[in-house]
Structure formats: C-alpha cells, structure tokens
PDB file of N, CA, C and O in Angstrom:
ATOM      1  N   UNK A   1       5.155  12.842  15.322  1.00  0.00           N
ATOM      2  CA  UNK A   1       4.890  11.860  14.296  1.00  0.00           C
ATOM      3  C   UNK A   1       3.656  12.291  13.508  1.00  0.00           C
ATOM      4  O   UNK A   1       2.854  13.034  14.074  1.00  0.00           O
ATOM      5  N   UNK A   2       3.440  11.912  12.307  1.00  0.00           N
ATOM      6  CA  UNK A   2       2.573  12.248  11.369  1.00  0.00           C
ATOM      7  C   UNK A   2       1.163  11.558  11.486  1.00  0.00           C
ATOM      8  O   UNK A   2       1.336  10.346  11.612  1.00  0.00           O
ATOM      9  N   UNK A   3       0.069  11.837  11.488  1.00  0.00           N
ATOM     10  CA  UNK A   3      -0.893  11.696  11.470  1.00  0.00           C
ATOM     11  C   UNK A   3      -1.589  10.947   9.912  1.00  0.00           C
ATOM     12  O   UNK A   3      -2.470  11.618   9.374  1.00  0.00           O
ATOM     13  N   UNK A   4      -1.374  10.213   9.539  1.00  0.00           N
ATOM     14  CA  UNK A   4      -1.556   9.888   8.507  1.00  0.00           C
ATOM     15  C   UNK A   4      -3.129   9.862   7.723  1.00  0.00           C
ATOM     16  O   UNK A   4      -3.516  10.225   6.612  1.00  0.00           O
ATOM     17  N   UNK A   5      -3.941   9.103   9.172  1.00  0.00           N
ATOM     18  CA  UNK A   5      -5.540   9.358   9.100  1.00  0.00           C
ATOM     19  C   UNK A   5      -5.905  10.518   8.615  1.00  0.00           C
ATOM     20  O   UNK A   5      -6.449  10.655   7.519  1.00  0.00           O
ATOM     21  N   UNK A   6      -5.627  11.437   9.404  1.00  0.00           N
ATOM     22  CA  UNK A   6      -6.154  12.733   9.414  1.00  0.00           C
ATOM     23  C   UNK A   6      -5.712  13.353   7.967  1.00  0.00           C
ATOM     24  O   UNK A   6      -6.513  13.894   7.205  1.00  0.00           O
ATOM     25  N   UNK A   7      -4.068  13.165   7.660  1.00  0.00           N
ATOM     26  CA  UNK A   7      -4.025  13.906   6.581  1.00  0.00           C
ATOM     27  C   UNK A   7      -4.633  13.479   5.463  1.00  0.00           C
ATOM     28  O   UNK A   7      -4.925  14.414   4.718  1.00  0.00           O
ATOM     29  N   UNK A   8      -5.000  12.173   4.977  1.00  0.00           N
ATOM     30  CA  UNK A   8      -6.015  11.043   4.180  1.00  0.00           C
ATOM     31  C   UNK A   8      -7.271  12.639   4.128  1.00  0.00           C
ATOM     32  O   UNK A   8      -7.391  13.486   3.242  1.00  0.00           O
ATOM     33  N   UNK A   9      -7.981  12.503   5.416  1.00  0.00           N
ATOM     34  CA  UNK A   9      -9.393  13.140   5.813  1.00  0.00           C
ATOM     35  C   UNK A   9      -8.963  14.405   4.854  1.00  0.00           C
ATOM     36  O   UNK A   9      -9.346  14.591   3.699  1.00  0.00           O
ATOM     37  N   UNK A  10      -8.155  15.148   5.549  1.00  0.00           N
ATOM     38  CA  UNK A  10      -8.040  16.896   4.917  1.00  0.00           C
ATOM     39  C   UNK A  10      -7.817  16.498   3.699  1.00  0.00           C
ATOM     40  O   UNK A  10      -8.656  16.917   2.902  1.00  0.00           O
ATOM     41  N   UNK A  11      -6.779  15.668   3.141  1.00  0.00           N
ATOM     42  CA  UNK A  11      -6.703  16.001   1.424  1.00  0.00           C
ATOM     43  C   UNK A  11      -8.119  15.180   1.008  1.00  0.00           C
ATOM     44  O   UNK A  11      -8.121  15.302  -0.217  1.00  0.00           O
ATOM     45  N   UNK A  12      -8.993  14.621   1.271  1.00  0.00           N
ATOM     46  CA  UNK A  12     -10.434  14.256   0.739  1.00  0.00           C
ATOM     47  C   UNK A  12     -11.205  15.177   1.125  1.00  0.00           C
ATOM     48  O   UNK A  12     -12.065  15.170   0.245  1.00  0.00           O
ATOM     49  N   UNK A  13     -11.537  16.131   2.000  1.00  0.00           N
ATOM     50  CA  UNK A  13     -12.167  17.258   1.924  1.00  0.00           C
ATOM     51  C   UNK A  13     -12.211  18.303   1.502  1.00  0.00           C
ATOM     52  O   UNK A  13     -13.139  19.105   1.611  1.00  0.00           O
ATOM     53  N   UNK A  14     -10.669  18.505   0.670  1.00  0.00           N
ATOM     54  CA  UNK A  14     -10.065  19.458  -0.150  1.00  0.00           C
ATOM     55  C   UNK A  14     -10.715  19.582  -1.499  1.00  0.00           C
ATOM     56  O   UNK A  14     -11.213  20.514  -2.130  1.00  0.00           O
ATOM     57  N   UNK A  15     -10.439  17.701  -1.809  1.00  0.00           N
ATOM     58  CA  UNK A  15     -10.625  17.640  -2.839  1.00  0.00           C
ATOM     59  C   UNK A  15     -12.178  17.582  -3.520  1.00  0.00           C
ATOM     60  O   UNK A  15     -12.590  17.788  -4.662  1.00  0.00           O
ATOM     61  N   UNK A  16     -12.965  17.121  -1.987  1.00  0.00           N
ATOM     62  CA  UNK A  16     -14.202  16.762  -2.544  1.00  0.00           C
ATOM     63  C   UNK A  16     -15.350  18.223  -2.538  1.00  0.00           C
ATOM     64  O   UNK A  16     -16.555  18.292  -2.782  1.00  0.00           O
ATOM     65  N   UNK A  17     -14.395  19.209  -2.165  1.00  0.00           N
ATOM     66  CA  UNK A  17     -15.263  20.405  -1.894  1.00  0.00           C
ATOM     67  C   UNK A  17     -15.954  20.755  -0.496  1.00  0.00           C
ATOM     68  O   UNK A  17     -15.808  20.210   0.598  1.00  0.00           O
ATOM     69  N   UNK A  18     -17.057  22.247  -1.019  1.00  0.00           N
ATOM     70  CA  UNK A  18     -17.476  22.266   0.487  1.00  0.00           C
ATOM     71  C   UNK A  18     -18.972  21.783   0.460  1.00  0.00           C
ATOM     72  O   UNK A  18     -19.761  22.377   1.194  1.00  0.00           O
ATOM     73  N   UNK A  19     -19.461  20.672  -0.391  1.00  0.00           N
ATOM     74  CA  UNK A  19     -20.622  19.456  -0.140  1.00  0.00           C
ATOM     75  C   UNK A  19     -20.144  18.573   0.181  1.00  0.00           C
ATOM     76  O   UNK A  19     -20.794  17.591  -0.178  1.00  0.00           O
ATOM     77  N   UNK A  20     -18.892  18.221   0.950  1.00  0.00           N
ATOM     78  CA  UNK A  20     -18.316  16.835   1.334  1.00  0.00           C
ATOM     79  C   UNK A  20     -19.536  16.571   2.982  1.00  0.00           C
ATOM     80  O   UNK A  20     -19.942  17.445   3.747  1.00  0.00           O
ATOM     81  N   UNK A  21     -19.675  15.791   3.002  1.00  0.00           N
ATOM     82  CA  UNK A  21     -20.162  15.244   4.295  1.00  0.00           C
ATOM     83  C   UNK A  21     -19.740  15.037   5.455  1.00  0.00           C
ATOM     84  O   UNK A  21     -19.997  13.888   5.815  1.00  0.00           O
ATOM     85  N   UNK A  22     -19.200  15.641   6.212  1.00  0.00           N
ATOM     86  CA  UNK A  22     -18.102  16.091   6.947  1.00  0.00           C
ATOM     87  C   UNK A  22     -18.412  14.977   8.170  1.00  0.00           C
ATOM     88  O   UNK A  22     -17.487  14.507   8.833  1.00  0.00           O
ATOM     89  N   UNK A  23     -19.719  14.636   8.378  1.00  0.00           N
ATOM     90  CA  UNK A  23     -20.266  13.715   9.705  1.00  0.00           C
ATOM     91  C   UNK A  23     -19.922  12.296   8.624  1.00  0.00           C
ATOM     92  O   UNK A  23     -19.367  11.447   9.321  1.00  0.00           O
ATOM     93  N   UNK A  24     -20.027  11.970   7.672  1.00  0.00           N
ATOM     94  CA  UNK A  24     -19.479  10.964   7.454  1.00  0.00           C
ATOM     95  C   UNK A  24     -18.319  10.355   7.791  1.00  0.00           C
ATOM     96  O   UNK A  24     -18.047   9.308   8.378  1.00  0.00           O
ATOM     97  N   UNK A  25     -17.417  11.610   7.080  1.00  0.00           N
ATOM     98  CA  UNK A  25     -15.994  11.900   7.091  1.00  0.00           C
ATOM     99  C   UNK A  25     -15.634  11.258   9.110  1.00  0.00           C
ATOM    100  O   UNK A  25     -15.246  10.277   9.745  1.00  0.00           O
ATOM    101  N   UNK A  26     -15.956  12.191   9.228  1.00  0.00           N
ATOM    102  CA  UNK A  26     -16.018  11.816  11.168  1.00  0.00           C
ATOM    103  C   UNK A  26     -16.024  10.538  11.370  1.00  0.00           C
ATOM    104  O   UNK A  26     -15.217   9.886  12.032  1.00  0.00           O
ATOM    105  N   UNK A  27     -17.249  10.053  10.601  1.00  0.00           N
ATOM    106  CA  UNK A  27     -17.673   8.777  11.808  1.00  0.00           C
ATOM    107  C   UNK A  27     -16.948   7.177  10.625  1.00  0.00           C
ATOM    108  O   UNK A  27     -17.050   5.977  10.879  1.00  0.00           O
ATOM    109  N   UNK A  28     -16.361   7.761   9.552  1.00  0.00           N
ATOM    110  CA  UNK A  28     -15.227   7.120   9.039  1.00  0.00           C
ATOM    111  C   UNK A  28     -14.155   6.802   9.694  1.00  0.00           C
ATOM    112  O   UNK A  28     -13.714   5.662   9.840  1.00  0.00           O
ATOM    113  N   UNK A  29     -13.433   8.409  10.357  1.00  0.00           N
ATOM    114  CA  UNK A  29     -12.324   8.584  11.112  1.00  0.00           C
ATOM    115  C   UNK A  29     -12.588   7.664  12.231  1.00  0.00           C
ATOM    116  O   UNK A  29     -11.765   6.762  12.378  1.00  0.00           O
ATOM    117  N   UNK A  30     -13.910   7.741  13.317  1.00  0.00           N
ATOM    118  CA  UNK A  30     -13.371   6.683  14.302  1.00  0.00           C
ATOM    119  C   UNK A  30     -13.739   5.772  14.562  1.00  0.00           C
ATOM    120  O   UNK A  30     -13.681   5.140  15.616  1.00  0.00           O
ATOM    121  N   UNK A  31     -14.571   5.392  12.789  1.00  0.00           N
ATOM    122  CA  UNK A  31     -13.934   3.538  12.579  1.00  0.00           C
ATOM    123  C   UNK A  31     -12.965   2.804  12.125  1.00  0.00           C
ATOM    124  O   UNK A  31     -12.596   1.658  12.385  1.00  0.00           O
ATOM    125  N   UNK A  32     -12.590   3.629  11.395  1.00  0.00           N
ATOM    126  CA  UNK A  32     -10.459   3.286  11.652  1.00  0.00           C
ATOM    127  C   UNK A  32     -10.184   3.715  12.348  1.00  0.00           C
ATOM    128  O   UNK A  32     -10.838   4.590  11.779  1.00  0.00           O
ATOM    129  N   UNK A  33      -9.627   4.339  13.618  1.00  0.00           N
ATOM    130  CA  UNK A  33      -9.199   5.129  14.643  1.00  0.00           C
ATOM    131  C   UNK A  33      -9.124   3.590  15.644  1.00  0.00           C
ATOM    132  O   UNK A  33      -8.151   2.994  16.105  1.00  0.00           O
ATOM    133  N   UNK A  34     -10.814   3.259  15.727  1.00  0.00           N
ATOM    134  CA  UNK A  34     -11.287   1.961  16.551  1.00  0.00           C
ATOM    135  C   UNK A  34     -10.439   0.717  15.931  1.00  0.00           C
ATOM    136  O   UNK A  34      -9.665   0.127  16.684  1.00  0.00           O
ATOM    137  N   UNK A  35     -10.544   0.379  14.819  1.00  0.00           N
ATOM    138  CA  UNK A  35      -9.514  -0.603  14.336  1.00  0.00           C
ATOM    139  C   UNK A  35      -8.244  -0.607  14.728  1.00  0.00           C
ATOM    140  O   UNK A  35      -7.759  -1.292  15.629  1.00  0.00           O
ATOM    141  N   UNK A  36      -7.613   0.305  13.920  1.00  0.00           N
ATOM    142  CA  UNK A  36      -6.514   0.529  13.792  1.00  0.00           C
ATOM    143  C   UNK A  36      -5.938   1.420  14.788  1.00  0.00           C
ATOM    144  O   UNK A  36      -4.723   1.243  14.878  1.00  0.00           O
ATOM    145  N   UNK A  37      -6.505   2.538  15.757  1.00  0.00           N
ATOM    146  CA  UNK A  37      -5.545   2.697  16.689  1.00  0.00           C
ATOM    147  C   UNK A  37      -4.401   1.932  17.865  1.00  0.00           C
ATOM    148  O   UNK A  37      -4.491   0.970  18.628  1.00  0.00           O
ATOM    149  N   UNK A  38      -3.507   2.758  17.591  1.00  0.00           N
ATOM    150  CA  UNK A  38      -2.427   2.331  18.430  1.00  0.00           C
ATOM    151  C   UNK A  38      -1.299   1.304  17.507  1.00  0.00           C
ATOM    152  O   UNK A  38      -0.150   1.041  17.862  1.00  0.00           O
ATOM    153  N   UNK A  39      -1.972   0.827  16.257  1.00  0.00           N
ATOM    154  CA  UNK A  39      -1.434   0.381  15.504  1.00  0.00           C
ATOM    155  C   UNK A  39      -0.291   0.436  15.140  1.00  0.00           C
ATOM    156  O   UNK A  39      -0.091   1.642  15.286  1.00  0.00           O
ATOM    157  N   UNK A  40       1.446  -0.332  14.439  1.00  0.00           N
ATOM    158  CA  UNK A  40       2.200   0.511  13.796  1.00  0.00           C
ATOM    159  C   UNK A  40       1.707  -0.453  12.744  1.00  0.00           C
ATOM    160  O   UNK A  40       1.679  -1.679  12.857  1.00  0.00           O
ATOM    161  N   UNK A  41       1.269   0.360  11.564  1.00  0.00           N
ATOM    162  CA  UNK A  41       1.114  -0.211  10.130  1.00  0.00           C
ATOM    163  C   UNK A  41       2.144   0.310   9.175  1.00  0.00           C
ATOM    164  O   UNK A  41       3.061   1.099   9.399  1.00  0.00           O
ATOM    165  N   UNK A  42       1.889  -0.144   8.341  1.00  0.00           N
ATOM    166  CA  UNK A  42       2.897  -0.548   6.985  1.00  0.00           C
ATOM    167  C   UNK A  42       2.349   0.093   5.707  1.00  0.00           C
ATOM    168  O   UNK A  42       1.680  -0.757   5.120  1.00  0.00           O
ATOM    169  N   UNK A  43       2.370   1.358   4.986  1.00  0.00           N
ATOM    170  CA  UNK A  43       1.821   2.369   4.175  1.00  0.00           C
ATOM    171  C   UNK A  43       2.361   2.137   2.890  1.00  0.00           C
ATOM    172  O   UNK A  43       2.939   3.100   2.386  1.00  0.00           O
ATOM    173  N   UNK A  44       2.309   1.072   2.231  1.00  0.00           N
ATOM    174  CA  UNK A  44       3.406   0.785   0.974  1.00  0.00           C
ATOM    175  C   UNK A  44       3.385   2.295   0.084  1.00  0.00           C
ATOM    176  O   UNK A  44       2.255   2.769  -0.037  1.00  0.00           O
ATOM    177  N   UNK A  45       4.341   2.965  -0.446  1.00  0.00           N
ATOM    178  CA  UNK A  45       4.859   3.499  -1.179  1.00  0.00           C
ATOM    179  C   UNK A  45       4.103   3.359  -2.827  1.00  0.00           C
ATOM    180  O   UNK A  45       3.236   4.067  -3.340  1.00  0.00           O
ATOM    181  N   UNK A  46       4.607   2.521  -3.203  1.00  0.00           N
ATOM    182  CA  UNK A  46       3.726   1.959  -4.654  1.00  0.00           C
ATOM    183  C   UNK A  46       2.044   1.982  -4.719  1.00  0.00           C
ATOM    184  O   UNK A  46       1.344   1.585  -3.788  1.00  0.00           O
ATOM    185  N   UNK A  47       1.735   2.301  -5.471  1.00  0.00           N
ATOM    186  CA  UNK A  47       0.158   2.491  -5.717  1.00  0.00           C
ATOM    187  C   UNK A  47      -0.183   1.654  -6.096  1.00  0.00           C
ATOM    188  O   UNK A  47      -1.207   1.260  -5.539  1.00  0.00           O
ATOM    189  N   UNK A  48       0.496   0.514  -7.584  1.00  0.00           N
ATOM    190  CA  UNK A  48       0.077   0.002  -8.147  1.00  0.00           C
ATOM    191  C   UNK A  48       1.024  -1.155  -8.138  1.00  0.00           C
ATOM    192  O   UNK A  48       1.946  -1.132  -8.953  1.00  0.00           O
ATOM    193  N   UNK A  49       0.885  -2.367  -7.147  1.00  0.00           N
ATOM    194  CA  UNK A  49       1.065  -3.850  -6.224  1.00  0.00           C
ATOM    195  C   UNK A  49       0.950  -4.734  -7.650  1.00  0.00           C
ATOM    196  O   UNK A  49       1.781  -5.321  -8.343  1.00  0.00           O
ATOM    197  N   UNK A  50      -0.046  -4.594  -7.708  1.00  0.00           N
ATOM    198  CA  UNK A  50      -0.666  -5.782  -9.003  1.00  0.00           C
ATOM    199  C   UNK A  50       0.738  -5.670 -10.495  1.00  0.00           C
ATOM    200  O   UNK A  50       1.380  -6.559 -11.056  1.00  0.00           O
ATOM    201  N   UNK A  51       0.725  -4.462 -10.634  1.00  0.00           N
ATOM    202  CA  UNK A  51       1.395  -4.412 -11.835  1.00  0.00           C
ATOM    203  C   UNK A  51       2.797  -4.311 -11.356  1.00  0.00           C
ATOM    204  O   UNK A  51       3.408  -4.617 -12.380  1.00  0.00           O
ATOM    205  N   UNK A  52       3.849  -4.034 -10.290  1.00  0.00           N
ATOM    206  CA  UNK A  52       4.455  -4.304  -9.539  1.00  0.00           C
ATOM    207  C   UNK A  52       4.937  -6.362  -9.306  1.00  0.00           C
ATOM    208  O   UNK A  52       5.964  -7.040  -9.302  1.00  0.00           O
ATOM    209  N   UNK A  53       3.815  -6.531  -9.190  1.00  0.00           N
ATOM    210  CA  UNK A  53       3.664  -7.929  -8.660  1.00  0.00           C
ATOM    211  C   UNK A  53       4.456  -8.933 -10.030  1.00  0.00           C
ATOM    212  O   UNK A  53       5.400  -9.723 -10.043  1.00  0.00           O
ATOM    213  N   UNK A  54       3.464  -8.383 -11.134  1.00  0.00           N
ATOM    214  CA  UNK A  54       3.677  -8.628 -12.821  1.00  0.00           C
ATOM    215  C   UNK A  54       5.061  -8.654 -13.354  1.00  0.00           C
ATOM    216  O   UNK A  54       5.569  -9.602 -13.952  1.00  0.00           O
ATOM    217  N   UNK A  55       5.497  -7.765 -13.137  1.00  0.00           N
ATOM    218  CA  UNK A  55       6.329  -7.237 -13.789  1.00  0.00           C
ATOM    219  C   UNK A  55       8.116  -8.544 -12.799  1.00  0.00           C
ATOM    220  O   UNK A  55       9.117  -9.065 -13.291  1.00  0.00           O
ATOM    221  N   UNK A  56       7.649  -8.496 -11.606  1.00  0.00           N
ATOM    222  CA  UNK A  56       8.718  -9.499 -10.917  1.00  0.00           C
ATOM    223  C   UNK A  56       8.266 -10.814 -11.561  1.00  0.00           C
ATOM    224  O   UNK A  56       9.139 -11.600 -11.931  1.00  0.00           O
ATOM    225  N   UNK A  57       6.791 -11.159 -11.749  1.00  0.00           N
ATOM    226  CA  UNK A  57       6.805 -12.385 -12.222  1.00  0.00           C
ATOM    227  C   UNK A  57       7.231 -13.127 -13.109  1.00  0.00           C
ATOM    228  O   UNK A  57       7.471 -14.331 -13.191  1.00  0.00           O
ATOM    229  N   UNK A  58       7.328 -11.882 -14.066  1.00  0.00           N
ATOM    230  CA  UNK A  58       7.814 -12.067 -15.529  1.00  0.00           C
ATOM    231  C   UNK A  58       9.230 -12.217 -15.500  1.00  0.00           C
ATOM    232  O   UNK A  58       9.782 -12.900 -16.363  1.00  0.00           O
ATOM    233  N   UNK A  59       9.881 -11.647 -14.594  1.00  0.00           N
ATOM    234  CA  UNK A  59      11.170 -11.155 -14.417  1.00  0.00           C
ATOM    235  C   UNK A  59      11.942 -12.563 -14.377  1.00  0.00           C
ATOM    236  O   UNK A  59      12.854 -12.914 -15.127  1.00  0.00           O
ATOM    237  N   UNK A  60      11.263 -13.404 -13.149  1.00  0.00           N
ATOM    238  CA  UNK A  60      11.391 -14.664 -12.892  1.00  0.00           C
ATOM    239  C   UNK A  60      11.281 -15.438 -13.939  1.00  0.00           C
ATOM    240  O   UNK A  60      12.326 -15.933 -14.361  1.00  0.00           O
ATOM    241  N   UNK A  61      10.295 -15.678 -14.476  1.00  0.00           N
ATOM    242  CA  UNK A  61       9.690 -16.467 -15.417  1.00  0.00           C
ATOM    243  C   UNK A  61      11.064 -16.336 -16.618  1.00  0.00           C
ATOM    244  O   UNK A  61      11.705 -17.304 -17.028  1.00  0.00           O
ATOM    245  N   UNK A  62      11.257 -15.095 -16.963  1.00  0.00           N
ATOM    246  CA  UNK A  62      12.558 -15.042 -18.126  1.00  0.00           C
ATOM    247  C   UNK A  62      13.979 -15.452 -17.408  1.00  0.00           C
ATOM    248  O   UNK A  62      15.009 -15.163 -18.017  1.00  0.00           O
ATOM    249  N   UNK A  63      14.052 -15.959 -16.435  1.00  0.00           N
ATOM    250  CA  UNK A  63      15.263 -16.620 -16.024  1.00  0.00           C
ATOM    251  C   UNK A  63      16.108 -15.685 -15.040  1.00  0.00           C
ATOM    252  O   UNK A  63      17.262 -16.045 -14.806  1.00  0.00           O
ATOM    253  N   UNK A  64      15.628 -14.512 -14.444  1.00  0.00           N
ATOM    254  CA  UNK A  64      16.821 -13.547 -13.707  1.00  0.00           C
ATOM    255  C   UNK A  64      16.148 -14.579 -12.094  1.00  0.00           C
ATOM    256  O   UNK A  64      15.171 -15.221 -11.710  1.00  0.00           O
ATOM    257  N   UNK A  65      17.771 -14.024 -11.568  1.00  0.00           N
ATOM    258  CA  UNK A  65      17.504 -14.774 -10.221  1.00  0.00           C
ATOM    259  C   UNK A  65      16.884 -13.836  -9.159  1.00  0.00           C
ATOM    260  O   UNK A  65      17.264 -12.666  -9.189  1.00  0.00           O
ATOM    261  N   UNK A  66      16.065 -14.166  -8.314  1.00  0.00           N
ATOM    262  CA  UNK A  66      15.670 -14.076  -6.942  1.00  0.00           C
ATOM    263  C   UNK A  66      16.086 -12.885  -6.861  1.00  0.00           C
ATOM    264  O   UNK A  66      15.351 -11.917  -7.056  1.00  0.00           O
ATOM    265  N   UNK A  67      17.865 -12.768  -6.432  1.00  0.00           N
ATOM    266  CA  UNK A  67      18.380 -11.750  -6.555  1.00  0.00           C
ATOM    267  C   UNK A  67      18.540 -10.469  -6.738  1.00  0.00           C
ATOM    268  O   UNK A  67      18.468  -9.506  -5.974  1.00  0.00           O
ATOM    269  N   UNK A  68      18.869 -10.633  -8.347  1.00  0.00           N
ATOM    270  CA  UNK A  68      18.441  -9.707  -9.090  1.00  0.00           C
ATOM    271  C   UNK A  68      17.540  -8.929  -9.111  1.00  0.00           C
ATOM    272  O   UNK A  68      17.767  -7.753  -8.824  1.00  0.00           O
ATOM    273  N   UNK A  69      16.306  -9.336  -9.441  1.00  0.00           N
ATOM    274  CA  UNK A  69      14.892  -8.759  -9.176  1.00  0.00           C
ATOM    275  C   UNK A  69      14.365  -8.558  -7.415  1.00  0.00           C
ATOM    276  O   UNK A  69      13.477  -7.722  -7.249  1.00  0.00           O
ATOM    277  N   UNK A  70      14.581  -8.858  -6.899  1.00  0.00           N
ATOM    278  CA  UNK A  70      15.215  -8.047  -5.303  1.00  0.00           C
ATOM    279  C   UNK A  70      15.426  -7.035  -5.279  1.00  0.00           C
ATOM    280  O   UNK A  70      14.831  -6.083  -4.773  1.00  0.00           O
ATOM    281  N   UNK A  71      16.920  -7.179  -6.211  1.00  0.00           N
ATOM    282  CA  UNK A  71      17.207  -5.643  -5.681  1.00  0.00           C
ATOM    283  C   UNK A  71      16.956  -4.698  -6.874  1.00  0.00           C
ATOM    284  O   UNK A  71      17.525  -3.605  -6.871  1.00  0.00           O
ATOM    285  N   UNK A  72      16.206  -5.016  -7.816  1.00  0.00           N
ATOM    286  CA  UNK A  72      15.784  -3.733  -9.224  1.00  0.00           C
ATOM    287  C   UNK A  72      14.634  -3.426  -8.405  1.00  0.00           C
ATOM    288  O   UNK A  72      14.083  -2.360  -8.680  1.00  0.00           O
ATOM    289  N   UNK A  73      14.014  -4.286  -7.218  1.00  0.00           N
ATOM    290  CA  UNK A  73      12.441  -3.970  -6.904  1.00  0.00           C
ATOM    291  C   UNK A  73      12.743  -3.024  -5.480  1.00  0.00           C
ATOM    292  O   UNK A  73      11.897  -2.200  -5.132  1.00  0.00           O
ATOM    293  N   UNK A  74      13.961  -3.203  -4.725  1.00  0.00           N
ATOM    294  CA  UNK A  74      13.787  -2.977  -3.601  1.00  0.00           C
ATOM    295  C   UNK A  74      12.915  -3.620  -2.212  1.00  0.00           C
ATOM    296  O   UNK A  74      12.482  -3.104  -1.181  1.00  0.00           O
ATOM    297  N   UNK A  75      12.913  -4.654  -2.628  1.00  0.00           N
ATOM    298  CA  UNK A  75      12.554  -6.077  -1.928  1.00  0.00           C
ATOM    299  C   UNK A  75      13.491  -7.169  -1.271  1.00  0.00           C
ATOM    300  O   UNK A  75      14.647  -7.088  -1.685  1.00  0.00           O
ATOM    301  N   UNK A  76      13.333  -7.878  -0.615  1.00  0.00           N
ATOM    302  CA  UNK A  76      14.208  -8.843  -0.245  1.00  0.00           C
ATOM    303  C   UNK A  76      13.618 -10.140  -1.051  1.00  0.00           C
ATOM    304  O   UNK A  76      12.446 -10.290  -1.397  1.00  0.00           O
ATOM    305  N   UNK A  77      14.766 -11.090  -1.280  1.00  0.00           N
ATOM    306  CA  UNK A  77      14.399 -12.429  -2.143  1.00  0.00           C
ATOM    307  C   UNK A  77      13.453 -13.282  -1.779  1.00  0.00           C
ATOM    308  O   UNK A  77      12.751 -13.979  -2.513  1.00  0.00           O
ATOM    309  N   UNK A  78      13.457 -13.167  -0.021  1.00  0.00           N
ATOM    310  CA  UNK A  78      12.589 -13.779   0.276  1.00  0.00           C
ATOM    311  C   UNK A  78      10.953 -13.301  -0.315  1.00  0.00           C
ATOM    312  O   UNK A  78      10.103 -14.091  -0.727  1.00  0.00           O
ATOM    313  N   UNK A  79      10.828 -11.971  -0.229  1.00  0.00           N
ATOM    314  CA  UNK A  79       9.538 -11.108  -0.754  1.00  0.00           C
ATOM    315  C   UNK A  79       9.279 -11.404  -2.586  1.00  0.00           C
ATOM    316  O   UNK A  79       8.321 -11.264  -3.345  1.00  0.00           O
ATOM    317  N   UNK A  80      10.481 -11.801  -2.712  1.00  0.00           N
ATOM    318  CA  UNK A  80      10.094 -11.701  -4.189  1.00  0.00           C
ATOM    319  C   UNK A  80       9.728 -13.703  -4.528  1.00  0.00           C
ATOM    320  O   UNK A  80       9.384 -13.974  -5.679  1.00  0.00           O
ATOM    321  N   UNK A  81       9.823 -14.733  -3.636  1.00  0.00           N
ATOM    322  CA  UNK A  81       9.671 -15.891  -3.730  1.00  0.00           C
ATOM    323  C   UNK A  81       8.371 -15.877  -3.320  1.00  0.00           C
ATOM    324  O   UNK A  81       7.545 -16.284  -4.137  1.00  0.00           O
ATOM    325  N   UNK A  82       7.969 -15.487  -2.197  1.00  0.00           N
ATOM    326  CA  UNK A  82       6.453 -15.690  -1.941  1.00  0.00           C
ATOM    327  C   UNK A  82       5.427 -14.689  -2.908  1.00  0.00           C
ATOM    328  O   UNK A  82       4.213 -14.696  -2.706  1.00  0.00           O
ATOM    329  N   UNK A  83       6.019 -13.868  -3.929  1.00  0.00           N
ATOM    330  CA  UNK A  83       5.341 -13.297  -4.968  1.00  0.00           C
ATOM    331  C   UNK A  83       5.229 -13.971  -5.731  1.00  0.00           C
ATOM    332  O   UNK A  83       4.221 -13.887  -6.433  1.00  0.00           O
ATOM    333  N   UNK A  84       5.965 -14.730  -5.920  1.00  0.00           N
ATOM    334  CA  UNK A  84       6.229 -15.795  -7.058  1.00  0.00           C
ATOM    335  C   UNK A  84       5.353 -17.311  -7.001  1.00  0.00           C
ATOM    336  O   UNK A  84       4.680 -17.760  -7.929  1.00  0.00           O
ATOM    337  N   UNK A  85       5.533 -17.870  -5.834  1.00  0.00           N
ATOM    338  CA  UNK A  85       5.016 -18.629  -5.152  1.00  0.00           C
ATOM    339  C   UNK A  85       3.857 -18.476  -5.456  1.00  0.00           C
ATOM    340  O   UNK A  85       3.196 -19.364  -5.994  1.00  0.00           O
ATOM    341  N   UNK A  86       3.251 -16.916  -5.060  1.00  0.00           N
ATOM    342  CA  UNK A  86       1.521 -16.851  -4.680  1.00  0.00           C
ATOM    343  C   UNK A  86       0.843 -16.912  -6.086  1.00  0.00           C
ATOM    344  O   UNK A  86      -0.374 -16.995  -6.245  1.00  0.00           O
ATOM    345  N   UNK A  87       1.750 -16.862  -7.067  1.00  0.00           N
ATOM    346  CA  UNK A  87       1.219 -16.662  -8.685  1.00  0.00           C
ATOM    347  C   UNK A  87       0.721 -17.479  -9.033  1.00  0.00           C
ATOM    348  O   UNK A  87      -0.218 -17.402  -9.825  1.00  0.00           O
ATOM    349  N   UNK A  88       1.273 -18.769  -8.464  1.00  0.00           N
ATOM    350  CA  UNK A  88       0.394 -20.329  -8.433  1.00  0.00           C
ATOM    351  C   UNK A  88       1.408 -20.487  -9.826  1.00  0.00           C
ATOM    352  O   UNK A  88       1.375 -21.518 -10.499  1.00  0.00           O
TER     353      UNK A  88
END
C-alpha cells in the first residue's frame, strides 16, 4: 500500500530544494504519523471543494434534481442534499 505521508514529504523536498529543513520536515512527519496513524482516511481527488460545492449549488438552485447533479458530480444525492442544506 502507498504511503501517502511520505510521498506528500519527498515531492515537498523536491520541490523546495536543497535549503528545505529537513528536521522540520521530520518532526512534521511524526505529528501526523501521531494523529493520524493507523488511520483509513479519505484523500478527496478534487482540489478545489469550494468551487465544486458552487457549481452543485447553482445546479440546484436552477431546478435540476438531486439526481441529476449526483451523477454529473459523481456523488450520491444524499452528498449533494447536505451540500445544499449546508449553503444555508
């Protein structure tokens, strides 16, 4: 299974060069490690939730059902009601 932490760490040390702070980096790793080990978490795919979020609201708001916007989002209806819901 994939290491997800770690690969996070290497592509930020890649990117940040060789002045990255590497004892930071470390003592980052096993304060999520401490949290979150043993964890199974949930890594959403989408970067951008908020505009994601928008875009179903509107969806709703112009009259498509539950449904519909479900499945253009790849969500279940229920996921797309408590989006809706939370919009106030």
């Amino acid at each position: 299974m994939a290491d997800p932490i770690a690969e996070l760490l290497a592509r930020l040390r890649a990117r940040l060069g060789p002045g990255v702070d590497v004892t930071a980096l470390g003592e980052v790793e096993r304060e999520v490690r401490s949290r979150w080990g043993g964890q199974w978490i949930y890594v959403s795919a989408r970067a951008d939730v908020q505009a994601r979020n928008s875009q179903i609201i509107t969806a709703v708001l112009r009259g498509e059902s539950l449904r519909e916007v479900a499945r253009r989002f790849g969500l279940s209806r229920r996921q797309v009601e408590r989006i809706v819901s939370n919009a106030g």
